[in-house]
Structure formats: structure tokens, C-alpha cells
C-alpha atoms as a printed R data frame, in Angstrom:
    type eleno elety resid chain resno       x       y       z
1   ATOM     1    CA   UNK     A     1 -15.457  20.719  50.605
2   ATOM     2    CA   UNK     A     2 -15.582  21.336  47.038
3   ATOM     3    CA   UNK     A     3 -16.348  18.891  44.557
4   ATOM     4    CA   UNK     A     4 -14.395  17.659  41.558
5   ATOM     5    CA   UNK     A     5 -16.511  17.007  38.397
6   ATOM     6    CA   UNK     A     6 -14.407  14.450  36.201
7   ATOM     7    CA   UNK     A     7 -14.767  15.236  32.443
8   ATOM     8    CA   UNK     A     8 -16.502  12.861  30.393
9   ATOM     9    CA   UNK     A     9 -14.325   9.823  28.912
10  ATOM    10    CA   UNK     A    10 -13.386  11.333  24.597
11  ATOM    11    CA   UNK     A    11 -15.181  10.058  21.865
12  ATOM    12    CA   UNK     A    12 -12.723   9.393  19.064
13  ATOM    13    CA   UNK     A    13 -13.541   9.035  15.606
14  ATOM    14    CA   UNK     A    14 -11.954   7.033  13.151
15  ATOM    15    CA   UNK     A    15 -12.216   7.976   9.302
16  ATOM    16    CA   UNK     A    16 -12.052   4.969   6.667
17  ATOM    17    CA   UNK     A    17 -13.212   4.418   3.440
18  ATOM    18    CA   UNK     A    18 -16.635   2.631   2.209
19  ATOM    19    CA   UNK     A    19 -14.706  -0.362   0.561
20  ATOM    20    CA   UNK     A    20 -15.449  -3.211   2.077
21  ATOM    21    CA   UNK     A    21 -11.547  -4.411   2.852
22  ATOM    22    CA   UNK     A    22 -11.144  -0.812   4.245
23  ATOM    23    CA   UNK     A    23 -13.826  -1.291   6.374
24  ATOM    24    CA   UNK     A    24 -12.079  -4.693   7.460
25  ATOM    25    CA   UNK     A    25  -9.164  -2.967   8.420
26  ATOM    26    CA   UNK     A    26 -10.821  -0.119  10.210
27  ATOM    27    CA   UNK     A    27 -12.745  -2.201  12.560
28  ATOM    28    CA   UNK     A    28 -10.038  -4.638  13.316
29  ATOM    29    CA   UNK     A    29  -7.756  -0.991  14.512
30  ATOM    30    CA   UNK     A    30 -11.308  -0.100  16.739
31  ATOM    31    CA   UNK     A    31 -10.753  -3.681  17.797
32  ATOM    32    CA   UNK     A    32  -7.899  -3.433  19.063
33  ATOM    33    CA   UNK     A    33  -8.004   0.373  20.418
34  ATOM    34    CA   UNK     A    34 -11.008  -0.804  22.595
35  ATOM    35    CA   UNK     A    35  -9.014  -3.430  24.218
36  ATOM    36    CA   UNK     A    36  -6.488  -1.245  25.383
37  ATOM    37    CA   UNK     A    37  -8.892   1.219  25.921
38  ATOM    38    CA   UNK     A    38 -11.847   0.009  27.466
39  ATOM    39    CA   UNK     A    39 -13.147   3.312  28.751
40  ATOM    40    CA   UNK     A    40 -12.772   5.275  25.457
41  ATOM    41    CA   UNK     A    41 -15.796   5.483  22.320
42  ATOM    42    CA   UNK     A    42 -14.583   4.696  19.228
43  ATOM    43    CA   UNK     A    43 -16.824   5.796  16.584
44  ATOM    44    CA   UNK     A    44 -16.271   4.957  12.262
45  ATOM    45    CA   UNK     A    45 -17.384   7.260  10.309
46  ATOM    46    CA   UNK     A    46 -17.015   6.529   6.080
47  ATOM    47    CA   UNK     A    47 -15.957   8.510   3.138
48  ATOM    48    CA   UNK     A    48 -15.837   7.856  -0.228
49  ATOM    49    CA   UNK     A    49 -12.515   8.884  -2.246
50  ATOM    50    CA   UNK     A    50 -11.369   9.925  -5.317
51  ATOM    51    CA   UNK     A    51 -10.086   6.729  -6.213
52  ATOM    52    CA   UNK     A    52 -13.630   4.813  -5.058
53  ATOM    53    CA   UNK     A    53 -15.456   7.275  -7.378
54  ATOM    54    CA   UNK     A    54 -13.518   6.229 -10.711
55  ATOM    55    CA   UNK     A    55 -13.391   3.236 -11.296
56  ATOM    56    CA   UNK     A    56 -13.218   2.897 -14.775
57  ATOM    57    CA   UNK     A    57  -9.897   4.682 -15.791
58  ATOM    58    CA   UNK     A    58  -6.730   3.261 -14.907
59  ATOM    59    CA   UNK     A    59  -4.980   4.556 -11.620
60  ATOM    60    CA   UNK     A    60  -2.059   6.003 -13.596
61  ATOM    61    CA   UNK     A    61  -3.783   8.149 -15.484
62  ATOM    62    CA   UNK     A    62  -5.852   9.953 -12.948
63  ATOM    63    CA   UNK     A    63  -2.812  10.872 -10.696
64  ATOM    64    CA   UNK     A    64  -2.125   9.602  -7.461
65  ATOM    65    CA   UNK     A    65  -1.600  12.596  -5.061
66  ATOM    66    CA   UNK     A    66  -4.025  11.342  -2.345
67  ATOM    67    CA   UNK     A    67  -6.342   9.361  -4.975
68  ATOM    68    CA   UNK     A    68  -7.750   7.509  -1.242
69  ATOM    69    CA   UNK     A    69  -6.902   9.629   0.923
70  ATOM    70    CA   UNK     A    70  -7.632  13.442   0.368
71  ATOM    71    CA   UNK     A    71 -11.488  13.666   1.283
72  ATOM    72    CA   UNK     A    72  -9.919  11.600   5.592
73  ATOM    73    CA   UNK     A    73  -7.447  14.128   5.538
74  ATOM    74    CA   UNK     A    74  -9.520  17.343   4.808
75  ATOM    75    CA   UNK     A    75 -12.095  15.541   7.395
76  ATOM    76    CA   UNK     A    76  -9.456  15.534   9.834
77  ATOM    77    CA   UNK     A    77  -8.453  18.947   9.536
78  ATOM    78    CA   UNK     A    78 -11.791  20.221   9.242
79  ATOM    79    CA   UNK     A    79 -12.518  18.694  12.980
80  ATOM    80    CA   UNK     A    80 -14.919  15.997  11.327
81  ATOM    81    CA   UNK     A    81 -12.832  13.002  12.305
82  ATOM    82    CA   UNK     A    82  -9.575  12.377  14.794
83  ATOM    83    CA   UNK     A    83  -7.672   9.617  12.521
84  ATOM    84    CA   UNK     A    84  -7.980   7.864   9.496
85  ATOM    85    CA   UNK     A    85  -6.954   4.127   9.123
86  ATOM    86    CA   UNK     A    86  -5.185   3.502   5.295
87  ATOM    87    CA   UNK     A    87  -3.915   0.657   3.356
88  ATOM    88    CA   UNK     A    88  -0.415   2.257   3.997
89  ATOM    89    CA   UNK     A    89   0.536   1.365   0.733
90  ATOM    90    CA   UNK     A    90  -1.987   4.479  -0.853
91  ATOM    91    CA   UNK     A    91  -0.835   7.492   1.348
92  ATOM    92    CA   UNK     A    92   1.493  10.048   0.273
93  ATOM    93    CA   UNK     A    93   4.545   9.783   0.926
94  ATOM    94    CA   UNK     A    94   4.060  13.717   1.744
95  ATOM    95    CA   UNK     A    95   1.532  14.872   3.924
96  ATOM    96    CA   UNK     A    96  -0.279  17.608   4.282
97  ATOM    97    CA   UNK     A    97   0.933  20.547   7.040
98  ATOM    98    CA   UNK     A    98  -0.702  19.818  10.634
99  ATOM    99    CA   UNK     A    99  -0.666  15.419  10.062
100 ATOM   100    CA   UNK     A   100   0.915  13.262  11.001
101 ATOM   101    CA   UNK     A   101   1.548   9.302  10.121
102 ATOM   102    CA   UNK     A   102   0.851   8.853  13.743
103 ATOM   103    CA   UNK     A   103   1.272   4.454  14.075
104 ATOM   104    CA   UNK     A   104   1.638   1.457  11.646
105 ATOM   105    CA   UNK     A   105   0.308  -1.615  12.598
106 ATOM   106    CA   UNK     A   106   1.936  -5.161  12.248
107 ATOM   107    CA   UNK     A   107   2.236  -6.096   8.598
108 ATOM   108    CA   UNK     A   108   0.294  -9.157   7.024
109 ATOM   109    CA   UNK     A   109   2.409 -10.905   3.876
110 ATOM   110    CA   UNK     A   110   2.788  -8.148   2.339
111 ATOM   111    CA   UNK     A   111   3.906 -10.855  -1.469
112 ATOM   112    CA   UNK     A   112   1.682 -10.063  -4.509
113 ATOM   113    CA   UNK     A   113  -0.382 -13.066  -5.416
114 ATOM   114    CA   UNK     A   114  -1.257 -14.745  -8.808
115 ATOM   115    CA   UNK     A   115  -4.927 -15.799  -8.350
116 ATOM   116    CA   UNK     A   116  -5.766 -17.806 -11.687
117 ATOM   117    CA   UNK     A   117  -9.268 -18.930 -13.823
118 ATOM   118    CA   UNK     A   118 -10.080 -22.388 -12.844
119 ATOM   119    CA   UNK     A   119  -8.930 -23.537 -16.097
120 ATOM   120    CA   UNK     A   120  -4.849 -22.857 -14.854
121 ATOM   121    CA   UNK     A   121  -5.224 -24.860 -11.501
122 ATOM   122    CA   UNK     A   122  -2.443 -26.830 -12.314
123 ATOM   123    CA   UNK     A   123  -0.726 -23.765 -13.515
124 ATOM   124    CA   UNK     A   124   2.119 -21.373 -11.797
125 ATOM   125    CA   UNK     A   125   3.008 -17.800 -12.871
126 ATOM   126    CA   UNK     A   126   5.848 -19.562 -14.669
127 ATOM   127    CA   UNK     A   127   4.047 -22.144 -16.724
128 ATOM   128    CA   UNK     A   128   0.560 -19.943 -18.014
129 ATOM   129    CA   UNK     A   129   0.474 -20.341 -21.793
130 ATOM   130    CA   UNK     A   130   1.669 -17.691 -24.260
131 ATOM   131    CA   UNK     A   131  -0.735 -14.915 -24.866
132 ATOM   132    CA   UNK     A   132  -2.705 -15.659 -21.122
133 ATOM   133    CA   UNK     A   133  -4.246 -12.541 -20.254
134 ATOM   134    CA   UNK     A   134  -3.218 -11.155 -16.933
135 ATOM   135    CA   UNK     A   135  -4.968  -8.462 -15.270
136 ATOM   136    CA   UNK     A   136  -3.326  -6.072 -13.426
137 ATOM   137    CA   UNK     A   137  -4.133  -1.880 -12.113
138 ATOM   138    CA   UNK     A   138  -0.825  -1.295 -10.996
139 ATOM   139    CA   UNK     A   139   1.860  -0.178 -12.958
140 ATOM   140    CA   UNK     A   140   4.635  -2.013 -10.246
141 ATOM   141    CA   UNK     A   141   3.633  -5.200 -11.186
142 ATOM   142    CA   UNK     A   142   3.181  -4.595 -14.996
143 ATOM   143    CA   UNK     A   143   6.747  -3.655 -15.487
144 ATOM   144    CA   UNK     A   144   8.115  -6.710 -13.876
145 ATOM   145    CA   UNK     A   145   6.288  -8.664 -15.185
146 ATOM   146    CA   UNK     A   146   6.568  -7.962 -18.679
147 ATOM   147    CA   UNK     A   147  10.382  -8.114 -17.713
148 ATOM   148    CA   UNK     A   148  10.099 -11.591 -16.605
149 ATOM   149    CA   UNK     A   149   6.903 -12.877 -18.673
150 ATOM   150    CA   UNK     A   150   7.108 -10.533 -22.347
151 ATOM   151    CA   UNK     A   151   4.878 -13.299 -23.723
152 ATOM   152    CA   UNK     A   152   1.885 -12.577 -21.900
153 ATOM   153    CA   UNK     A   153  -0.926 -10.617 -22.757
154 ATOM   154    CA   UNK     A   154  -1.962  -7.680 -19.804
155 ATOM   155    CA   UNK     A   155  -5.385  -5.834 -19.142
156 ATOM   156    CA   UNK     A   156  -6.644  -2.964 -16.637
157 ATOM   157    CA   UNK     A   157  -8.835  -4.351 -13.961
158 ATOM   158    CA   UNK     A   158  -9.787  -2.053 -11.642
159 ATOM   159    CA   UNK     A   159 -12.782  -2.025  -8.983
160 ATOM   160    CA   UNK     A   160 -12.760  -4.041  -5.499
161 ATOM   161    CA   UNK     A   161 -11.969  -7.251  -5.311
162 ATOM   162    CA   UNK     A   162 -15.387  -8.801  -5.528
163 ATOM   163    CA   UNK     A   163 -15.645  -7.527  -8.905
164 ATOM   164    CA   UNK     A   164 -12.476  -8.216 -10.088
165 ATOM   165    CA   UNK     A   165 -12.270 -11.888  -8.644
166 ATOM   166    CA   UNK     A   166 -16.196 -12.064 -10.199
167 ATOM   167    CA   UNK     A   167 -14.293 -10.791 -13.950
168 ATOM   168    CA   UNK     A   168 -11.811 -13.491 -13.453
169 ATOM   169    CA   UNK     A   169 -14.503 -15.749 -13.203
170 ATOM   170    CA   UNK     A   170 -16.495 -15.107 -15.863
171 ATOM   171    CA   UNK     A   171 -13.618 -15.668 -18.227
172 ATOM   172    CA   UNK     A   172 -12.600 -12.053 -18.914
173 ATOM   173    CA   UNK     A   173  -8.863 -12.913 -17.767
174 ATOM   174    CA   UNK     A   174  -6.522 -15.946 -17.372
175 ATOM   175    CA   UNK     A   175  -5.240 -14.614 -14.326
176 ATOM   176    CA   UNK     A   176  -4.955 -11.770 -11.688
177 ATOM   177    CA   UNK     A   177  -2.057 -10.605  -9.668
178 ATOM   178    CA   UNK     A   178  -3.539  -9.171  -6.475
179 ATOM   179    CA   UNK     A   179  -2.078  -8.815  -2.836
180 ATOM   180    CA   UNK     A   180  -1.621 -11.533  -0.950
181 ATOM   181    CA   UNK     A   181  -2.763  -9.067   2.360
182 ATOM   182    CA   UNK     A   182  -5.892  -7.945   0.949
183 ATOM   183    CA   UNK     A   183  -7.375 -11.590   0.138
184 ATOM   184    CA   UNK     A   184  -6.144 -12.634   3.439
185 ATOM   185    CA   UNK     A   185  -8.077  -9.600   5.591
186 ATOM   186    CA   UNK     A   186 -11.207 -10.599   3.312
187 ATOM   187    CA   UNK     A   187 -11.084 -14.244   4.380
188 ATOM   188    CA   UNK     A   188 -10.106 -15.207   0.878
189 ATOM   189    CA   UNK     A   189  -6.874 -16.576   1.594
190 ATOM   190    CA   UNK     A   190  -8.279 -19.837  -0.461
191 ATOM   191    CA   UNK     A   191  -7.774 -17.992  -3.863
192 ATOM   192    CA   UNK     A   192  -4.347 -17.040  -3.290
193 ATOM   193    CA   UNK     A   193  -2.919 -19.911  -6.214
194 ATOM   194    CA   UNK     A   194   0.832 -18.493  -5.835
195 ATOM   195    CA   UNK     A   195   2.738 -16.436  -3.509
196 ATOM   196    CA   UNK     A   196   5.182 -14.357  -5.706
197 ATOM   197    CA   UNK     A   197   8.474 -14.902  -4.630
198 ATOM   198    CA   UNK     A   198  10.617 -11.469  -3.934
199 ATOM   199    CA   UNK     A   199  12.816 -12.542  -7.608
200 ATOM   200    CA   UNK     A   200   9.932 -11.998  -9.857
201 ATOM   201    CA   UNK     A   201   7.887  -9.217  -8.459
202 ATOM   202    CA   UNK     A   202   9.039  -6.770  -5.452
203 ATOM   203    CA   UNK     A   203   5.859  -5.768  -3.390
204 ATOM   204    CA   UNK     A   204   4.259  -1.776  -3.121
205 ATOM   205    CA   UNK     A   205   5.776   0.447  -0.558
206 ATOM   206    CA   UNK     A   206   3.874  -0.020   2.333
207 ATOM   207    CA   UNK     A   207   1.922  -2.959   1.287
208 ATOM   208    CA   UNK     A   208   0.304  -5.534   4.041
209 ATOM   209    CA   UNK     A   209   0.878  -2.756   6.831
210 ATOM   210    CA   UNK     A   210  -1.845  -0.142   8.290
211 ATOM   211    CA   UNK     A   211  -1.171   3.287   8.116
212 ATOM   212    CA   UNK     A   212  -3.282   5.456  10.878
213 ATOM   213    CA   UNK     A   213  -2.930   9.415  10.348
214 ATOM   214    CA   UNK     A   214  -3.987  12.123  12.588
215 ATOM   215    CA   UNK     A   215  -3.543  15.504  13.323
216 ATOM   216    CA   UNK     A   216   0.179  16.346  14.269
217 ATOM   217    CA   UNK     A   217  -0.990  18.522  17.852
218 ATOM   218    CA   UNK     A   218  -3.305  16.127  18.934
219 ATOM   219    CA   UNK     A   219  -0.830  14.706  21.376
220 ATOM   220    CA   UNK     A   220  -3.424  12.149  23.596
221 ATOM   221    CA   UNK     A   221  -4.259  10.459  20.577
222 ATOM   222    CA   UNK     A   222  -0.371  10.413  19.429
223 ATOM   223    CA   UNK     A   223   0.007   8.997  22.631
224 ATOM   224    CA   UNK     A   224  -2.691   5.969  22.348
225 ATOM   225    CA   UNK     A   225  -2.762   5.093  18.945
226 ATOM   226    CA   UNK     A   226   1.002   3.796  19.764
227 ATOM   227    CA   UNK     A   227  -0.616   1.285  21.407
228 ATOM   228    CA   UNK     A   228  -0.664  -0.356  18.248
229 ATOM   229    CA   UNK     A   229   2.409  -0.043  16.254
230 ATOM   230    CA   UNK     A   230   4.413  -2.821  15.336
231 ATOM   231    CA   UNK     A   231   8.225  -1.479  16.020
232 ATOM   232    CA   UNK     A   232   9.440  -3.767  13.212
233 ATOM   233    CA   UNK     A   233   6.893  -3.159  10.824
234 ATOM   234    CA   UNK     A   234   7.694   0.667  11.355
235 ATOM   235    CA   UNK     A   235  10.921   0.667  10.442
236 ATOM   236    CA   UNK     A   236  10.919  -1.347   7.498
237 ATOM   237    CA   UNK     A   237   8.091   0.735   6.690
238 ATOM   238    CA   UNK     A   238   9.698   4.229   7.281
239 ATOM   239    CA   UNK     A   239  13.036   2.583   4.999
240 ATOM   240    CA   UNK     A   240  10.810   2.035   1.788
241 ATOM   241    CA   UNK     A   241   8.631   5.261   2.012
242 ATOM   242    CA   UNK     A   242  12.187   7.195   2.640
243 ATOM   243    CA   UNK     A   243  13.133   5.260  -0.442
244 ATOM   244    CA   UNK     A   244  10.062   6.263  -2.376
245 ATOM   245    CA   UNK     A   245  10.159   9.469  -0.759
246 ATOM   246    CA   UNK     A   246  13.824  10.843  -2.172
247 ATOM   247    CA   UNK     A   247  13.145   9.345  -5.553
248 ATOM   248    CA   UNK     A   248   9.898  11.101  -5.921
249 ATOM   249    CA   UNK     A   249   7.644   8.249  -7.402
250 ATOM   250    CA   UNK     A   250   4.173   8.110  -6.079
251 ATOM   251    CA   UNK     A   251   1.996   5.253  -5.519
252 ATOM   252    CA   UNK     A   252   1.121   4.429  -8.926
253 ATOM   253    CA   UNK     A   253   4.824   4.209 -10.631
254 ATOM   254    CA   UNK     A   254   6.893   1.201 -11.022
255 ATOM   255    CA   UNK     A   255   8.949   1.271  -7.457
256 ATOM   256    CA   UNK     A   256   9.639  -2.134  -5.639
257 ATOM   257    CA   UNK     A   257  10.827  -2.759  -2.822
258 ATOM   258    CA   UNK     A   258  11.257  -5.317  -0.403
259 ATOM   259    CA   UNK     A   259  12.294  -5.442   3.352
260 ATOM   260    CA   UNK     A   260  14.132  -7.844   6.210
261 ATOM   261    CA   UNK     A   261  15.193  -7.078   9.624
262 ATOM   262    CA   UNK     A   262  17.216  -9.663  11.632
263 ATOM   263    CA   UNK     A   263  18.546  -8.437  14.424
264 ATOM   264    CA   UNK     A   264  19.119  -4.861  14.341
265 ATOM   265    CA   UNK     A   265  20.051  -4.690  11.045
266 ATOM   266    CA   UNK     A   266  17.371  -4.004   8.177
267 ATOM   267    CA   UNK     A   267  18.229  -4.881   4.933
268 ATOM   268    CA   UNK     A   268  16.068  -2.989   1.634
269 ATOM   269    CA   UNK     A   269  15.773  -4.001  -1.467
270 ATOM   270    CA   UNK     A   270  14.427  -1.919  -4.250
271 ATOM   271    CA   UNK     A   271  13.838  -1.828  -8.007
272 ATOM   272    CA   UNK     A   272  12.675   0.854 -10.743
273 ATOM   273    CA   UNK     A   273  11.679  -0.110 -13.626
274 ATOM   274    CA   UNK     A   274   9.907   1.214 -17.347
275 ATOM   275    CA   UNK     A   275   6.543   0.531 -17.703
276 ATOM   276    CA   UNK     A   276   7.413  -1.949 -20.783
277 ATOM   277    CA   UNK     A   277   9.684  -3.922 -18.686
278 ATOM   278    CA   UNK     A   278  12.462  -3.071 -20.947
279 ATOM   279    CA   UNK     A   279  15.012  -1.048 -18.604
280 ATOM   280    CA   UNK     A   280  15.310  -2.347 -14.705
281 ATOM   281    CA   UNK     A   281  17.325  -1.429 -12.205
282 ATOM   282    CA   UNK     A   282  17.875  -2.983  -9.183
283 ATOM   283    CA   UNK     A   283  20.234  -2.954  -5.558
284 ATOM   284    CA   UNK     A   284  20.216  -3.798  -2.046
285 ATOM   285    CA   UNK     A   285  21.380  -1.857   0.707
286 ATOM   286    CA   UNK     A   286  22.159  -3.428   4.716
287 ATOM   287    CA   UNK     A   287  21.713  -0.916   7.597
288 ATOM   288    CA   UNK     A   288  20.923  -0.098  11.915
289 ATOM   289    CA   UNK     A   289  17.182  -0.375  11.571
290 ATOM   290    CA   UNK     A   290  16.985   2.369  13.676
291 ATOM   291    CA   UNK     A   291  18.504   4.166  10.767
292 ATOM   292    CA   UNK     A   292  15.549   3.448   8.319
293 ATOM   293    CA   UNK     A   293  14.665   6.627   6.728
294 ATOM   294    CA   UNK     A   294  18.474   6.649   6.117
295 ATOM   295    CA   UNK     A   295  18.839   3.288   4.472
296 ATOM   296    CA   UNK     A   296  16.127   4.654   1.655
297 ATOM   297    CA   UNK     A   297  17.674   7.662   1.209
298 ATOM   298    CA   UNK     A   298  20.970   5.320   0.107
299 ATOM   299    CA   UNK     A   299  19.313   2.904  -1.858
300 ATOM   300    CA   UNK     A   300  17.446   5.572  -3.694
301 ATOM   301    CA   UNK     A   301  21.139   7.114  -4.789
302 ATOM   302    CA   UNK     A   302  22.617   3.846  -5.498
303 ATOM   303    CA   UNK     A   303  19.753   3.755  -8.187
304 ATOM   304    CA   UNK     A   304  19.823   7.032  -9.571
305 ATOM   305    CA   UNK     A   305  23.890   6.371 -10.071
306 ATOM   306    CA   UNK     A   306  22.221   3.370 -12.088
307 ATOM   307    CA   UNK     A   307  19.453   5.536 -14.185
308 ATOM   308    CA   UNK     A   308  16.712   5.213 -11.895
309 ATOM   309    CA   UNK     A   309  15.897   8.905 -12.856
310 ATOM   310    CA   UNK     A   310  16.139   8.659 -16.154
311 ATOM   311    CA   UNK     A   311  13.177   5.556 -16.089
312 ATOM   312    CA   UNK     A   312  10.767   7.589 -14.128
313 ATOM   313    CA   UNK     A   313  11.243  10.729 -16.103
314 ATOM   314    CA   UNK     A   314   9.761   8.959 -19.082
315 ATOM   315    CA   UNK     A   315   7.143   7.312 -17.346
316 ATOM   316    CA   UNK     A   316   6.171  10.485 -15.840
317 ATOM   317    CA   UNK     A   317   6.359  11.956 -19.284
318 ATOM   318    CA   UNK     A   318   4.097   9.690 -20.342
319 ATOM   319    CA   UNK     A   319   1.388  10.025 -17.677
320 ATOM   320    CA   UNK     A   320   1.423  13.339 -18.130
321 ATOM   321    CA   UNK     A   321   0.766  13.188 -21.757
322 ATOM   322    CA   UNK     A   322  -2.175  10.970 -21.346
323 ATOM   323    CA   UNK     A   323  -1.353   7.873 -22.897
């Protein structure tokens, strides 16, 4: 009788960042991959990125073609790790040949937040005094708000949150406008002073949701990490990168969107709009969810008709140059 020698349950390794909310979000997806799969190792393993080694240049004018992701992905395809976990909301919209966006996980609010200096308590976004200095890395919520608020004052913060809640403060801003996911996943849900509602300032494609790449042939792993998708979350997520996607606009230019299933229908919103919060353009589009990539491909061509092009031209433009 011969014997049969079982092989040895896989060790998997998951790639994150050294941030602290990326680690967050990298152990809760071990978390949950160990209680569907007891019998399975799941080993993190850190990088640091592009984007964790600047810190003191705004995001728009380094470039944003894999700014936190590159150094996972070239781990993954040099055999050194099996997935990476992202803030879904910083990968590419293109990926590089042989991976894969292989699950994305249910999405937390994914609403910016106004988080103010203890001297606004009583404020809202609406009410700040003329001139209040609002900090702000991301070009997205710049433009809209300087649409909506042309009175206030705005300022580059950039490292994690720590630092930038510690620069708020200290006095070095009236306000921040952060994401309302990111504060939450930190246990600092307490400093969220005001949800932004949807009519001020569309959220970052992808934001609140998980995005877990691996490589495109590695088909057990394609097979577990489904385990934890979120089937909604995935298709409203698939509409706005489809969206982002066909107008070309990366993760630092000022593309909104927001999403809504009910039902089977999904219904995307989206805006583009100039840095100075001058020109805006806006539409909604109401699809079959399980049409998603489809629905952004419309809405993206319902703005260009409106001169959605022409905006990010002369952003890009702009970025290029420098300024």
C-alpha cells in the first residue's frame, strides 16, 4: 500500500505599506482571511512607497502613476509577496501586465470630513469665517471647494494623519478636510466635526473601499481572496474607476464621483472640475449594476460633451509645467 504525503498547508503573504492606517487595513483583511481560512498562514510583510518617502511636496506635483503602490506591485511580480492590500482610492486605474485587482472589500463612509481647530466647535463648513485656512493635499477637494467657499484661504498638508491632526492642533490651520473612512479605521471617528454632504464635495474614486491586488495566474488565491468582496461595493467601485478610467485622470486630479445602488440599478454621479474652482461640470447617469464599467464609460462622455476634457487638459498642463 503506498502512502500519500499531503503537501504542506501555503503560506501567503500579504504586502502593505508602513503607514500606520495601512497597516490597520492590512491586518483587519488577515483578519478576516484567517477566519475563512483557518488552516492557511498569513504572513505581512511592509514596504515603504514613493508617496511615504516625500512628504514634503504636494501629491500633484510628484505624479501619481503608482505614487503607493509601485514598490507591492514589483514585490509581487518579483515572487516577494502574493497580494497587496490598498486604500483603493491610490491604485491605478491601469495595472501593470500579469495583476490583477483580484477583490474589494465592503466600503466604510466613504464622505470627506471637515475636522476643525477647537476654536470652530460651534462652526460648520458653511459658517468658518472669511480668510479660515483650510488644509487640504488633494486637488478633488480644493476645486470644489473653492467653487463653493472662494473666500477661504487653502494650504498643503501632507504627512499621516497624526501629523496633520497634530498641525491642526497647534494652530497651523483653521480646519482640515480629511476622509471620513480613514479617521474611522484609526478609531478617530470623534474628530470627524462634519460629514460633507454629496452637494458640496463628491468623494475620491475608490475612497472607503479596500483594494487587494495579486498576480493575474495565481488562480487559488483568485479563488480565496473572494471570500471577501463586497458584491455591492464592487460594482459601484468598478462604475467610478471605469469613469476615471475613460477620462484619463489619475488619482491626484479633480474627479468626483459619487455612487448608489438600490435594487439592481446603480446610479453615478460625477464631477470635473479646474483646480481654481472656476469651471465645473457635473451629471448623473442611472444603470443595471451589473453594467458598471459601462455606466462610467457614459458618464465620462456625457462630460466630455460638457468640456470635461478641456478642464483636465489645463490642469495637466499645469502639472506638467511645475507650478
Amino acid at each position: 500500500m503506498t502512502s500519500v504525503v499531503s503537501s504542506p498547508p501555503r503560506t501567503i503573504r500579504i504586502g502593505s505599506r508602513k503607514s500606520q492606517l495601512a497597516l490597520v487595513q492590512t491586518y483587519w483583511v488577515q483578519e478576516q482571511l484567517k477566519n475563512s481560512f483557518p488552516d492557511i498562514t498569513f504572513e505581512v510583510h511592509t514596504m515603504s512607497t514613493q508617496g511615504d518617502k516625500i512628504l514634503d511636496v504636494a501629491l500633484a506635483k510628484i505624479g501619481d502613476k503608482g505614487l503607493f503602490t509601485k514598490e507591492l506591485e514589483l514585490g509581487m511580480l518579483n515572487q516577494e509577496i502574493d497580494f497587496a492590500v490598498h486604500s483603493l482610492k491610490d491604485l491605478p486605474t491601469h495595472l501593470p501586465e500579469g495583476l490583477t485587482l483580484a477583490a474589494i472589500t465592503e466600503r466604510e463612509n466613504p464622505a470627506d470630513a471637515l475636522v476643525v481647530h477647537e476654536k470652530h466647535k460651534d462652526k460648520q463648513i458653511d459658517t468658518l469665517p472669511e480668510g479660515a485656512v483650510i488644509g487640504t493635499s488633494s486637488l478633488r477637494r480644493l476645486a470644489q471647494l473653492r467653487h463653493h467657499f472662494p473666500h477661504f484661504t487653502f494650504k498643503d498638508v501632507r504627512g499621516n494623519l497624526i501629523t496633520r491632526l497634530a498641525k491642526l492642533d497647534a494652530g497651523e490651520y483653521d480646519a482640515l478636510i480629511l476622509a471620513t473612512a480613514g479617521l474611522e479605521r484609526l478609531g478617530m471617528g470623534d474628530r470627524v466635526h462634519q460629514i460633507l454632504p454629496a452637494s458640496i464635495s463628491l468623494h475620491a474614486v475608490g475612497q472607503g473601499a479596500l483594494g487587494i491586488e495579486c498576480r493575474a495566474d495565481d488562480s487559488e488565491l483568485l479563488s480565496l481572496l473572494k471570500a471577501i468582496e463586497h458584491p455591492q461595493t464592487r460594482d459601484r467601485c468598478l462604475a467610478e474607476r471605469s469613469f476615471l478610467r475613460s477620462l484619463e485622470g489619475g488619482c491626484q486630479v479633480p474627479i468626483g464621483v459619487n455612487t448608489e445602488i438600490s435594487g439592481e440599478n446603480l446610479t453615478l454621479t460625477g464631477i470635473v472640475a479646474s483646480v481654481d474652482g472656476q469651471k465645473l461640470v457635473k451629471d448623473t447617469v442611472t444603470g443595471i449594476a451589473n453594467n458598471a464599467e459601462g455606466l462610467g464609460i457614459e458618464l465620462a462622455e456625457l462630460l466630455r460633451q460638457q468640456g470635461a476634457q478641456e478642464i483636465l487638459s489645463e490642469i495637466f498642463a499645469v502639472i506638467q509645467r511645475g507650478s
